[in-house]
DSSP file (Angstrom, degrees, kcal/mol; ACC not computed):
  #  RESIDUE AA STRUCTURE BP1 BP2  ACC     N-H-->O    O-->H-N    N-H-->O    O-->H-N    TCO  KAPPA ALPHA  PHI   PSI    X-CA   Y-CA   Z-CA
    1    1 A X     >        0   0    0      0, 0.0     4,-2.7     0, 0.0     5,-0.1   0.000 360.0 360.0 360.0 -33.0   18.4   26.0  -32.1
    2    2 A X  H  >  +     0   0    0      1,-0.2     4,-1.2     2,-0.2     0, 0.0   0.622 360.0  50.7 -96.9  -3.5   15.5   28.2  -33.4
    3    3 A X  H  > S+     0   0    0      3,-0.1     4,-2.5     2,-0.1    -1,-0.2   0.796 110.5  51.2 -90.8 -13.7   14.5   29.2  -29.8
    4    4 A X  H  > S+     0   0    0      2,-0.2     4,-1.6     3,-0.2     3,-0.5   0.985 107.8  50.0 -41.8 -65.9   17.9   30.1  -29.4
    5    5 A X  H  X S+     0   0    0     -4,-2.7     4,-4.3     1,-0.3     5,-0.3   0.928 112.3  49.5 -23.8 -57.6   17.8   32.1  -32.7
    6    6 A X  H  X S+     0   0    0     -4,-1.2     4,-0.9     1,-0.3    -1,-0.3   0.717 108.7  52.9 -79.2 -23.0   14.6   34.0  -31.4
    7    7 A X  H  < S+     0   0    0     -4,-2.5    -1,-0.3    -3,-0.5    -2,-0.2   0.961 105.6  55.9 -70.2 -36.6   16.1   34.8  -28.0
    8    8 A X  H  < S+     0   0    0     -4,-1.6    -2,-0.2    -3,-0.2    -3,-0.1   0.627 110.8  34.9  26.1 -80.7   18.9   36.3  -29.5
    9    9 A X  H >< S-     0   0    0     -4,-4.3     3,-1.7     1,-0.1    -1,-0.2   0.754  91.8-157.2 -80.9 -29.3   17.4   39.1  -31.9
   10   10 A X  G ><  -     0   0    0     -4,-0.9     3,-1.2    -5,-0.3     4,-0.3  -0.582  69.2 -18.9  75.6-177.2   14.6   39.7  -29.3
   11   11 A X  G >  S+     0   0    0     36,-0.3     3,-0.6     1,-0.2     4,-0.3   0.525 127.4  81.3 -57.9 -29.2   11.7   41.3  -31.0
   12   12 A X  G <> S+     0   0    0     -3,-1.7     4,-1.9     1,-0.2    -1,-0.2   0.470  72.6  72.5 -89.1  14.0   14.0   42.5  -34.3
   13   13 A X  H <> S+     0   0    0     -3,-1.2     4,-1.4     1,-0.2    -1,-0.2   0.917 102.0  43.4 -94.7 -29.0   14.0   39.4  -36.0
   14   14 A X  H <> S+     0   0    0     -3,-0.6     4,-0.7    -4,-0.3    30,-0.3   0.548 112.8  48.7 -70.8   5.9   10.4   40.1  -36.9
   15   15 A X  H  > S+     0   0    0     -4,-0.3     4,-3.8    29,-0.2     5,-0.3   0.804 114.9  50.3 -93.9 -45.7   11.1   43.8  -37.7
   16   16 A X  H  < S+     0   0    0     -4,-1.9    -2,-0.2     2,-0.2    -3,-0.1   0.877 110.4  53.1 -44.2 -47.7   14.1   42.0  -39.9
   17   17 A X  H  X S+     0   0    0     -4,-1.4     4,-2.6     2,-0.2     3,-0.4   0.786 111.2  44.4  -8.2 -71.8   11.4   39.7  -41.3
   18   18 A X  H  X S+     0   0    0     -4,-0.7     4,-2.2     1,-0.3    -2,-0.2   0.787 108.9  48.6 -78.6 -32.4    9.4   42.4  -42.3
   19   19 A X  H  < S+     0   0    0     -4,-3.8     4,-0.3     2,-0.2    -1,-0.3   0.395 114.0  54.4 -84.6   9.3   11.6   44.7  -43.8
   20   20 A X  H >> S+     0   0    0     -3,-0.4     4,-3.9    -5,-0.3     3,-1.2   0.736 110.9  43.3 -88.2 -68.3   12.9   41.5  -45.8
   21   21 A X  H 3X S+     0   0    0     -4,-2.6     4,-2.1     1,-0.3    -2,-0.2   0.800 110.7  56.7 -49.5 -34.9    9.7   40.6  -47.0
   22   22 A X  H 3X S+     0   0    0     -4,-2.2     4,-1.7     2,-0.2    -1,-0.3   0.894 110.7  46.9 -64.1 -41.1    9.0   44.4  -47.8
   23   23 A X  H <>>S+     0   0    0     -3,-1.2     4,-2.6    -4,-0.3     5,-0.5   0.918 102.9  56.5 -56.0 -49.1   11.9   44.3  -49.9
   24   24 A X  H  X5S+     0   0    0     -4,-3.9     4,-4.0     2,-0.2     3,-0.3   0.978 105.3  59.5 -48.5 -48.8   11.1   41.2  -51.6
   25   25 A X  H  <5S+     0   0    0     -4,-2.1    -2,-0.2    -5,-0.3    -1,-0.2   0.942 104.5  46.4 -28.9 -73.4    7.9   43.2  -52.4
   26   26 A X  H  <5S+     0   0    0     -4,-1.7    -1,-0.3     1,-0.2    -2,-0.2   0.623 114.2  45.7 -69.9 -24.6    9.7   46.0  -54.2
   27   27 A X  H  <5S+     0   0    0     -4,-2.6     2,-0.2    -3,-0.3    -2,-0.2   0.744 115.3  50.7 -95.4 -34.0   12.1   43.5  -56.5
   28   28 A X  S  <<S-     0   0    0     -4,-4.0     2,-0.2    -5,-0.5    -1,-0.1  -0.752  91.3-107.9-104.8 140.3    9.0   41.0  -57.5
   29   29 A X        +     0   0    0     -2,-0.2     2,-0.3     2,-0.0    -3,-0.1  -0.483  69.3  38.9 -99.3-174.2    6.0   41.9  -58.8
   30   30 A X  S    S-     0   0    0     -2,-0.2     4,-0.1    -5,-0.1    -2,-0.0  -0.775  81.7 -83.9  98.2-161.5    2.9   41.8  -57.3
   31   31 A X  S  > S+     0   0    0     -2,-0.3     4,-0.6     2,-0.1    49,-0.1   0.148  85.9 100.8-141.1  18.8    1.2   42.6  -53.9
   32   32 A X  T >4 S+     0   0    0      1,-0.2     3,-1.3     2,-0.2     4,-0.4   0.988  83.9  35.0 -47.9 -64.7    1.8   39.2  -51.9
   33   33 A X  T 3> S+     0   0    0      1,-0.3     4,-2.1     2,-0.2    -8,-0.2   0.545 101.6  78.8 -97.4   2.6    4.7   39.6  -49.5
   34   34 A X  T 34 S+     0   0    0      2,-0.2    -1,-0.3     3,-0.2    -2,-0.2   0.653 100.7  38.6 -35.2 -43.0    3.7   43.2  -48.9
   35   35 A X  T <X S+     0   0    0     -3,-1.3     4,-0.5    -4,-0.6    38,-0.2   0.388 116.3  48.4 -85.4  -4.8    0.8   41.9  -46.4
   36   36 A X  H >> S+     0   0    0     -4,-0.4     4,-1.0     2,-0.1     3,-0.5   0.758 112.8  52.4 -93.1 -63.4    2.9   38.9  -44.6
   37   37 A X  H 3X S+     0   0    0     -4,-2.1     4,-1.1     1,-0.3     5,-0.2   0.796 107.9  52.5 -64.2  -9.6    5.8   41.8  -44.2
   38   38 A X  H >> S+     0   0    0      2,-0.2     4,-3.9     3,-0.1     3,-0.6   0.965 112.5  47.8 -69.4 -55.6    3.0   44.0  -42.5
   39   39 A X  H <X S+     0   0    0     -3,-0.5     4,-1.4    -4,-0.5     5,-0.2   0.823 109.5  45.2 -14.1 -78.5    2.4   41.1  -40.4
   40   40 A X  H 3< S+     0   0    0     -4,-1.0    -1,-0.3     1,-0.2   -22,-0.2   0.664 115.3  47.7 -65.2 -38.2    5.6   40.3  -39.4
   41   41 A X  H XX S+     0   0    0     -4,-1.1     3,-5.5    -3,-0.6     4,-2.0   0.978 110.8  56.8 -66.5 -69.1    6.4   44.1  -38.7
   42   42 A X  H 3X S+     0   0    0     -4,-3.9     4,-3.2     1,-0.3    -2,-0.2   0.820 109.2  43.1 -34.0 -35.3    2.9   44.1  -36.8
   43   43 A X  H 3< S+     0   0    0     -4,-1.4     4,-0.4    -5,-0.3    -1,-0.3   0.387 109.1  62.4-107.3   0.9    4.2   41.1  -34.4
   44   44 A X  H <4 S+     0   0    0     -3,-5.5    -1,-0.2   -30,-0.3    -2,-0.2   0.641 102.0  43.0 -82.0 -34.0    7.3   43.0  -34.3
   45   45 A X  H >X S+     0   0    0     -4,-2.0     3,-1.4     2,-0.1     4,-0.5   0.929 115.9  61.2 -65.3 -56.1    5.6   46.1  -32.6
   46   46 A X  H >X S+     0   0    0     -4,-3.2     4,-2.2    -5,-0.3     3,-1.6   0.871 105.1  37.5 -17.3 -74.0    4.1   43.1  -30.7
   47   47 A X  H 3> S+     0   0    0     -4,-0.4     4,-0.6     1,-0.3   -36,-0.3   0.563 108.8  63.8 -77.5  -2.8    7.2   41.5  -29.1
   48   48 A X  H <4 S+     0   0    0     -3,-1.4    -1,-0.3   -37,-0.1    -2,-0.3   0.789 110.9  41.8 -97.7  -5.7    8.6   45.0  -28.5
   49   49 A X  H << S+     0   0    0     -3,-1.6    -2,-0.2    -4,-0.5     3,-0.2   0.722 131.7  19.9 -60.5 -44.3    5.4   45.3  -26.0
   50   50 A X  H >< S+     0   0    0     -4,-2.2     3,-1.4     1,-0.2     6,-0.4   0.141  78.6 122.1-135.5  31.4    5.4   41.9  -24.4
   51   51 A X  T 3< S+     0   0    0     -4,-0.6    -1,-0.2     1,-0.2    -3,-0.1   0.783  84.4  48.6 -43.3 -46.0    8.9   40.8  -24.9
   52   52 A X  T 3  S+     0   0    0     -3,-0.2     2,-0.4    -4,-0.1    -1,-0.2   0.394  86.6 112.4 -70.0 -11.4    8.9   40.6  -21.2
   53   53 A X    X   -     0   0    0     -3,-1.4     3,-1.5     1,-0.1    -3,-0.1  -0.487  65.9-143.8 -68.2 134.3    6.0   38.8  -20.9
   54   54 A X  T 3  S+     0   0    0     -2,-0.4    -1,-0.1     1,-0.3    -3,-0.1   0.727 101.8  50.1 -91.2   4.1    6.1   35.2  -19.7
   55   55 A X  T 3  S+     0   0    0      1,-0.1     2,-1.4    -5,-0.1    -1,-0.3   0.749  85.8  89.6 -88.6  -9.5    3.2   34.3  -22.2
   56   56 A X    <   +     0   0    0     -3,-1.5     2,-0.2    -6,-0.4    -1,-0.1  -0.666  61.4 156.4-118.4  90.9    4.8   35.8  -25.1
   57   57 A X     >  -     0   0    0     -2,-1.4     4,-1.1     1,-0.1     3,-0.4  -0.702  57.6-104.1-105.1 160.4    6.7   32.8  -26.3
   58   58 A X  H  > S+     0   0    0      1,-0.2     4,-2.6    -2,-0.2     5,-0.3   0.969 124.6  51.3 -56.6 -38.6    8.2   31.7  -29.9
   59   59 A X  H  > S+     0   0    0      2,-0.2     4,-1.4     3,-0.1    -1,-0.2   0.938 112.6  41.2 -39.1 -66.3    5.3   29.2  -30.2
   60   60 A X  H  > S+     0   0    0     -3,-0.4     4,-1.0     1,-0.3     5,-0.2   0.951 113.7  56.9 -77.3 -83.6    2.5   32.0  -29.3
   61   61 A X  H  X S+     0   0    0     -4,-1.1     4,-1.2     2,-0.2    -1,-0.3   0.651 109.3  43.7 -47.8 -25.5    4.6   34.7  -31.8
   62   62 A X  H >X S+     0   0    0     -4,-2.6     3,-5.8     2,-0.2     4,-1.7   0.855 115.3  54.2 -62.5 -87.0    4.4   32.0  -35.2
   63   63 A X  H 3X S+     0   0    0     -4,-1.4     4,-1.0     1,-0.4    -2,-0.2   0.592 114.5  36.4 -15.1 -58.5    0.7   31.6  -34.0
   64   64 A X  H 3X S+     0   0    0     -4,-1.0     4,-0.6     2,-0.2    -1,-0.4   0.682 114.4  56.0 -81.8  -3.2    0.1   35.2  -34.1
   65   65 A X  H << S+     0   0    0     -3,-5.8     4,-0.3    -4,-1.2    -2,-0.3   0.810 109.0  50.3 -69.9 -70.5    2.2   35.8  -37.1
   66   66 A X  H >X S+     0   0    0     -4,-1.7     4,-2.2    -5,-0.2     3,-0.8   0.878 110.2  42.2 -59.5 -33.8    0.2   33.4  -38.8
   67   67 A X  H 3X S+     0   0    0     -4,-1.0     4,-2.5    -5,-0.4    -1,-0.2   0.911 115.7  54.3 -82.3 -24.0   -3.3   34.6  -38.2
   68   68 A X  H 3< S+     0   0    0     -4,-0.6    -1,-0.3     2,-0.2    -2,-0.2   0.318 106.0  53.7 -80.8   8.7   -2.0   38.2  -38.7
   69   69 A X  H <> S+     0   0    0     -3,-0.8     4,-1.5    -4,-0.3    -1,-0.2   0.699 110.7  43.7-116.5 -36.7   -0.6   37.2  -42.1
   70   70 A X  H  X S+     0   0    0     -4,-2.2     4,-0.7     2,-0.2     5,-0.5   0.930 111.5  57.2 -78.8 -36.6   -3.9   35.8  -43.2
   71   71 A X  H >X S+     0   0    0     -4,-2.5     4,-5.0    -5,-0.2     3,-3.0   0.971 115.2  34.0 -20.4 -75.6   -5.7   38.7  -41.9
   72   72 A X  H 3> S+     0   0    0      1,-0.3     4,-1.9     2,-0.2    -1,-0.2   0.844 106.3  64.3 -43.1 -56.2   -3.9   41.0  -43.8
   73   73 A X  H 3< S+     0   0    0     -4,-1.5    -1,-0.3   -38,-0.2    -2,-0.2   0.469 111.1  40.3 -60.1 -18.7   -3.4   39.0  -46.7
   74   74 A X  H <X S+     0   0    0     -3,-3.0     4,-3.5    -4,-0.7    -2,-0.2   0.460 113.8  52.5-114.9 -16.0   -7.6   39.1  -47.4
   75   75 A X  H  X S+     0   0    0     -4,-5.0     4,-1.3    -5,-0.5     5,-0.3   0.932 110.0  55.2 -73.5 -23.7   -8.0   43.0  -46.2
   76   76 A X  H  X S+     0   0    0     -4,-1.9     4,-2.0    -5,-0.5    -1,-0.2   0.859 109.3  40.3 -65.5 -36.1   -5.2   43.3  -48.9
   77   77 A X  H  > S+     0   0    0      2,-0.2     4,-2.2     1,-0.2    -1,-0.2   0.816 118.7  50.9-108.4 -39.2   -7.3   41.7  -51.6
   78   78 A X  H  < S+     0   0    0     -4,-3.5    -2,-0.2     2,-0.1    -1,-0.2   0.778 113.0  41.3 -60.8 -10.2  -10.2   43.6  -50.3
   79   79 A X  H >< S+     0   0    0     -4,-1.3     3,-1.2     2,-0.1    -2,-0.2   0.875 119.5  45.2 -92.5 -42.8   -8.6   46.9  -50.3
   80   80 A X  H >< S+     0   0    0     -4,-2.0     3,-1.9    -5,-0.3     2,-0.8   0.957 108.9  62.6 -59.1 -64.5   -6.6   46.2  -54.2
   81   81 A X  T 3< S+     0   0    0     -4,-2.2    -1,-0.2     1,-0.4    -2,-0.1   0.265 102.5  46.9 -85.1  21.5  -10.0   44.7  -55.5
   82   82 A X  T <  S+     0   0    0     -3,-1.2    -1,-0.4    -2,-0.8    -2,-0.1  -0.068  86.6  78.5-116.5  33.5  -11.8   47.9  -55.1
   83   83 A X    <   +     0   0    0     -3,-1.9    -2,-0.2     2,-0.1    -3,-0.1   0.469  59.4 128.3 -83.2 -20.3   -9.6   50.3  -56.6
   84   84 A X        -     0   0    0     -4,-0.2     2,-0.1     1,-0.0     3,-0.0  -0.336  49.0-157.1 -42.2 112.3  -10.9   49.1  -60.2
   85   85 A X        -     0   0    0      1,-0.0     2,-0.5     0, 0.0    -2,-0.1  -0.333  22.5-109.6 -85.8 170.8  -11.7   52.6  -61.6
   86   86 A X        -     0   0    0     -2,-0.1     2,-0.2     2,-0.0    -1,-0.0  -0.910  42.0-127.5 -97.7 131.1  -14.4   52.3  -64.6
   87   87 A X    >   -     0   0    0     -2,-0.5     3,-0.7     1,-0.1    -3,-0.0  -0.446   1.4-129.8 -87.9 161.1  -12.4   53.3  -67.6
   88   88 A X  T 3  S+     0   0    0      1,-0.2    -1,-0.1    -2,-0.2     3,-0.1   0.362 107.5  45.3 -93.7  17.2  -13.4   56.1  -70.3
   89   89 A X  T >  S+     0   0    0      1,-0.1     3,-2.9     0, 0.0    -1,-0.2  -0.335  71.1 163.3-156.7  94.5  -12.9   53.9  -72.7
   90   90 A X  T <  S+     0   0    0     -3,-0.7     3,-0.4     1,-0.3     2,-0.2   0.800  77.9  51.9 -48.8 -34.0  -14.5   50.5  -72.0
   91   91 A X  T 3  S+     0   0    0      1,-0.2    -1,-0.3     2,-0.1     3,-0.3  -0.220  76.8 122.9-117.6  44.1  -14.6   48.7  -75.2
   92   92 A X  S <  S+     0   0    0     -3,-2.9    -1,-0.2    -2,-0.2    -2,-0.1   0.863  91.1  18.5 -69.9 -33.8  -10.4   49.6  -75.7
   93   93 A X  S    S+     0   0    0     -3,-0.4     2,-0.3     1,-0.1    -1,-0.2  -0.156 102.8  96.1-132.7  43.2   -9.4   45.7  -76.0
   94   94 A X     >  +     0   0    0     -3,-0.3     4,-1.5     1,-0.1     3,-0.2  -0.837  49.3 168.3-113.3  88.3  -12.7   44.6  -76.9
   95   95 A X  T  4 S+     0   0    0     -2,-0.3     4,-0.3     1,-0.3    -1,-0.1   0.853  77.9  43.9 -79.1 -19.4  -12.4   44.5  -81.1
   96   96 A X  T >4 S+     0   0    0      1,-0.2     3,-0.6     2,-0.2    -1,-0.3   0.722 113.7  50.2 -92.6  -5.6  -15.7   42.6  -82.0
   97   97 A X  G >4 S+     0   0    0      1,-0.2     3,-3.8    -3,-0.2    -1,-0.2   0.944 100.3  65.5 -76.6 -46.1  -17.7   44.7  -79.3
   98   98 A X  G 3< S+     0   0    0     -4,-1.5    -1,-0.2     1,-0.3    -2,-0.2   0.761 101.4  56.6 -45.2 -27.3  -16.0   48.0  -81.2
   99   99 A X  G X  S+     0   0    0     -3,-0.6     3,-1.3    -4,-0.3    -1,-0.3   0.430  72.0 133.0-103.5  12.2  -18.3   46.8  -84.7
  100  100 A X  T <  S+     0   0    0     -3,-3.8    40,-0.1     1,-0.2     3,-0.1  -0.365  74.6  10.8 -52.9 134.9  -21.2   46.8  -83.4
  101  101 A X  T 3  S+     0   0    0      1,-0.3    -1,-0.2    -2,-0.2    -2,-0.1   0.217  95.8 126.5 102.8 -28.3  -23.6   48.4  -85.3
  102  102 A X    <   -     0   0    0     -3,-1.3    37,-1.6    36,-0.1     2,-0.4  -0.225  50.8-139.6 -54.9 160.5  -21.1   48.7  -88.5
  103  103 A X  E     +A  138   0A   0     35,-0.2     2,-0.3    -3,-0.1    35,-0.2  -0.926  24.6 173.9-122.0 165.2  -22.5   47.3  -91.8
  104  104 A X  E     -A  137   0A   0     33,-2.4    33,-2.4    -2,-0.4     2,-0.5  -0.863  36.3-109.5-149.4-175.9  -20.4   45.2  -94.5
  105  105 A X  E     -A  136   0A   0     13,-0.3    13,-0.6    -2,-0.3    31,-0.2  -0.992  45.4-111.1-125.9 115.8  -20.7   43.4  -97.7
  106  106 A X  B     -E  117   0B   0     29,-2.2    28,-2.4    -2,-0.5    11,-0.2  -0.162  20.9-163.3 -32.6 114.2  -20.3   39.4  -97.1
  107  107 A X  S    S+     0   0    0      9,-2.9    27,-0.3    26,-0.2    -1,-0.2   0.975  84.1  22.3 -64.9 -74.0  -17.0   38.1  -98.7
  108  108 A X  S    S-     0   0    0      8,-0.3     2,-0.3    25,-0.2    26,-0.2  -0.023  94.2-107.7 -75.6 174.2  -18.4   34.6  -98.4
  109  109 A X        -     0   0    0     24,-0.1     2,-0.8    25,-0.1    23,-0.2  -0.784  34.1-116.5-118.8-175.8  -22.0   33.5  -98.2
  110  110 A X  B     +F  131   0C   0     21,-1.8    21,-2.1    -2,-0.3     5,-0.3  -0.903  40.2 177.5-123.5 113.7  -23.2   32.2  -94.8
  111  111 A X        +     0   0    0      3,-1.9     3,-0.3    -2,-0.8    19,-0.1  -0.953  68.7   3.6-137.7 159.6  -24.1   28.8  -95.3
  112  112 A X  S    S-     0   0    0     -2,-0.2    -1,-0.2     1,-0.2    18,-0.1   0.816 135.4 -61.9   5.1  78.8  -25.3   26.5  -92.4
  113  113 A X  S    S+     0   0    0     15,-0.3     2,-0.3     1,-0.1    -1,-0.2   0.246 116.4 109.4   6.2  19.4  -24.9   29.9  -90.3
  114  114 A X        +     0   0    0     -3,-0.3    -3,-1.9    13,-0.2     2,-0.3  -0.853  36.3 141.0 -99.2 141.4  -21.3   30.3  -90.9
  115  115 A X  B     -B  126   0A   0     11,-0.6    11,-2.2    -2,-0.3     2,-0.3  -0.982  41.7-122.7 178.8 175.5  -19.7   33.0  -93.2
  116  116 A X        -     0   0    0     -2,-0.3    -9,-2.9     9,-0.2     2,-0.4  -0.951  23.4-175.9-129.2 142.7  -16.8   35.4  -93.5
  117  117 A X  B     -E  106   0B   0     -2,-0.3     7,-3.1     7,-0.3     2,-0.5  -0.972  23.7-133.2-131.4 155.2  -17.2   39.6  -93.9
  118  118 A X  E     -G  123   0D   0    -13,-0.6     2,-0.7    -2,-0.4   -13,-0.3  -0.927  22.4-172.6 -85.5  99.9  -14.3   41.7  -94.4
  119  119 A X  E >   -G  122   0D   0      3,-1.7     3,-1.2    -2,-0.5     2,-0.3  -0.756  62.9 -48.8 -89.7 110.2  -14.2   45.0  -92.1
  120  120 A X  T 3  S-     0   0    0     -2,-0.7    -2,-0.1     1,-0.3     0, 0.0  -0.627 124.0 -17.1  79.1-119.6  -11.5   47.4  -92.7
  121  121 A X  T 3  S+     0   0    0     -2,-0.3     2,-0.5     2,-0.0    -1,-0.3   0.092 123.4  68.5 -97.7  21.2   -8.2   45.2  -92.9
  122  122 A X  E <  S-G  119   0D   0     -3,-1.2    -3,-1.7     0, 0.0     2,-0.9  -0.909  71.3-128.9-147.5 150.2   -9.3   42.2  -91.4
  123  123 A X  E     -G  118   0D   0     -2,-0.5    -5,-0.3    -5,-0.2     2,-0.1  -0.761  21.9-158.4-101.2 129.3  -11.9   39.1  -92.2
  124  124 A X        -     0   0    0     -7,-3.1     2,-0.4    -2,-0.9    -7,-0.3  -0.270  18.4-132.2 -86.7 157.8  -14.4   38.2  -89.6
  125  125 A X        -     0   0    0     22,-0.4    24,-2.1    -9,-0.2     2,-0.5  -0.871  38.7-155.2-111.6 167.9  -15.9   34.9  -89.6
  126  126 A X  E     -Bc 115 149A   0    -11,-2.2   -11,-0.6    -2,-0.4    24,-0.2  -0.983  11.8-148.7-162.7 107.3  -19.8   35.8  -89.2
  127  127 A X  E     + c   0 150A   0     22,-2.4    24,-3.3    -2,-0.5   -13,-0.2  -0.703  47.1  70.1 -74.1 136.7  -23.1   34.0  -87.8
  128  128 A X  S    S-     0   0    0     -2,-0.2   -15,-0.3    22,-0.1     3,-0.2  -0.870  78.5  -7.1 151.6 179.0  -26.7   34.4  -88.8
  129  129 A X  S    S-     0   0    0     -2,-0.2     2,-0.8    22,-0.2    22,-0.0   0.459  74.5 -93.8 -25.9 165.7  -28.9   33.5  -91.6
  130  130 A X        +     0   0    0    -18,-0.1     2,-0.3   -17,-0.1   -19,-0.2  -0.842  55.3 160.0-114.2 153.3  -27.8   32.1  -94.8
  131  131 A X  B     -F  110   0C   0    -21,-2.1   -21,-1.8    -2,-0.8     3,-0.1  -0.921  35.0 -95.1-138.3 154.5  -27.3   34.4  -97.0
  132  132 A X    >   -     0   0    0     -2,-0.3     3,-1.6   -23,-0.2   -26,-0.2  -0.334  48.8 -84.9 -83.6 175.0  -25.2   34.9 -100.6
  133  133 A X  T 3  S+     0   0    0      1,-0.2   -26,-0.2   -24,-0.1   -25,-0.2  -0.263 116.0  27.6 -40.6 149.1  -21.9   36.3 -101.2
  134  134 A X  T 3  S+     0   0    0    -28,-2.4    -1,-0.2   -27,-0.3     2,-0.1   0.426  81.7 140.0  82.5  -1.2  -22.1   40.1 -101.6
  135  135 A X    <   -     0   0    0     -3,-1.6   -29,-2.2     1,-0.1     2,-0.5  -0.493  58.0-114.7 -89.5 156.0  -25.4   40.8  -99.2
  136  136 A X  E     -A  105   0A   0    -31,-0.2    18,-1.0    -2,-0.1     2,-0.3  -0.771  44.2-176.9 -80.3 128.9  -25.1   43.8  -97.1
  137  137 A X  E     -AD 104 153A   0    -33,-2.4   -33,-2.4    -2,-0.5     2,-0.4  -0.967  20.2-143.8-114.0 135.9  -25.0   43.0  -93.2
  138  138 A X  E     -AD 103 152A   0     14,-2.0    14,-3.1    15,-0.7   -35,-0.2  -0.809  17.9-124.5-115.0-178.8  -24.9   44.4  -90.3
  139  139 A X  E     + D   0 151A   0    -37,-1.6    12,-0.2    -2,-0.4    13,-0.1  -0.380  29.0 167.1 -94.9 171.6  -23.2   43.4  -87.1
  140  140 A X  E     -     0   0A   0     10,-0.9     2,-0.2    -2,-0.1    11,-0.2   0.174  61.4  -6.4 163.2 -28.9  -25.5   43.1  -84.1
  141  141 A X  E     - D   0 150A   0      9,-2.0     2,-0.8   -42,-0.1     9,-0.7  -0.811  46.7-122.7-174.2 172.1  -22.9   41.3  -81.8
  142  142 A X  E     + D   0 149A   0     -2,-0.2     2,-0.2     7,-0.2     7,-0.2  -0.759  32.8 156.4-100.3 134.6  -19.9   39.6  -80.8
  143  143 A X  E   > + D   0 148A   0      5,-1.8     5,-2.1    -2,-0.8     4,-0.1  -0.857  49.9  60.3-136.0-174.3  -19.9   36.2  -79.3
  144  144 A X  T >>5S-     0   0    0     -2,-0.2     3,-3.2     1,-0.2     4,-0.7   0.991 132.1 -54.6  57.8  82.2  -17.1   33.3  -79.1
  145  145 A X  T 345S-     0   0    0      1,-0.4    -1,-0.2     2,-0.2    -2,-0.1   0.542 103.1 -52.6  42.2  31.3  -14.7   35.7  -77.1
  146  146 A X  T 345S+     0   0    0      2,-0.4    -1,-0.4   -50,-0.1    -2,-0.2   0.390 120.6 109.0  92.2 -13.2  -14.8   38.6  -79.7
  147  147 A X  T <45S+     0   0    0     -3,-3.2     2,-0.4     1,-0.1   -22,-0.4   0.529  75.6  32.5 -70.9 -15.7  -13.7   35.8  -82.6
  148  148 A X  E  <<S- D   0 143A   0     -5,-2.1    -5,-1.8    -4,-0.7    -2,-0.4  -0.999  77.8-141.2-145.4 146.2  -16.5   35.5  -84.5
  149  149 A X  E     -cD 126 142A   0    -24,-2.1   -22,-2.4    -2,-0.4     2,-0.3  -0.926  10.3-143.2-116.9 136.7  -19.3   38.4  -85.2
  150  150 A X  E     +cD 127 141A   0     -9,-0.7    -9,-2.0    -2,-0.2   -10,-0.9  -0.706  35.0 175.9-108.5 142.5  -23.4   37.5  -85.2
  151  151 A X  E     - D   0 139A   0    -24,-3.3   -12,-0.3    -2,-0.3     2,-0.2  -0.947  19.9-147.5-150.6 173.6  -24.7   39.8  -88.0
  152  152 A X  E     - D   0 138A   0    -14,-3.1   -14,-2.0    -2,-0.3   -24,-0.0  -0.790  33.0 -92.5-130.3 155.1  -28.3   40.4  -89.8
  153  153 A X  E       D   0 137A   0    -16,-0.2   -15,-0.7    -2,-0.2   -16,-0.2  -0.150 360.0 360.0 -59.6-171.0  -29.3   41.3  -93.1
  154  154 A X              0   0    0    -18,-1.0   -17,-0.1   -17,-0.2    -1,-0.1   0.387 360.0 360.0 -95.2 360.0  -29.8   45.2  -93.8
């Protein structure tokens, strides 16, 4: 039944293929079925070349279909993962990186190297000596994913 199918359409059931897949592209996101529908287009140009050929069989078209689909599918991930521009403002969704250098007054005192400072509207939890309530600190870095700020005396 499916070599039936594929004699049938002739070479435009992989251009149908691809322009499926392309579509699919444009209703989902992401950047997937955009490199299999190149493919499939590709091995559609293919079969309108060697449609007549006696080598050029369903078997052999999958076969190239498939290897052109992984092709594609890693120059695609090479070509998207170089387009990361460097942004002009690096440290946008970084908050603890953004106080370095700030100083504060300890809410809490930092005992066995735990403590809390309050910056602006929000309370930090804080590493470093121990120290009492009330010492001026400064901030000096972020660790634990930007959750907790390492800070010094002043």
């Amino acid at each position: 039944m499916l070599e039936r199918v594929f004699a049938e359409l002739g070479p435009w059931n992989w251009m149908v293929l691809g322009f499926a897949l392309l579509t699919l592209e444009i209703l989902t996101p992401g950047v997937f079925m955009l490199w299999i529908g190149l493919a499939a287009l590709i091995v559609g140009a293919l079969s309108l070349m060697f449609w007549s050929a006696g080598f050029w069989v369903w078997q052999v078209q999958i076969l190239v279909f498939l290897a052109l689909a992984l092709v594609c599918a890693f120059a695609g991930k090479k070509i998207m993962s170089g387009r990361g521009s460097a942004s002009d403002q690096p440290l946008l969704n970084r908050r603890g990186d953004q106080l370095i250098g700030r100083t504060a007054t300890l809410t809490e005192p930092i005992t066995d190297g735990r403590g809390r400072i309050k910056i602006g509207d929000t309370t930090w939890r804080v590493s470093g000596p121990d120290l009492p309530a009330g010492t001026k600190v400064r901030v000096k870095a972020a660790a634990d994913l930007d959750l907790e700020l390492v800070v010094e005396p002043v």
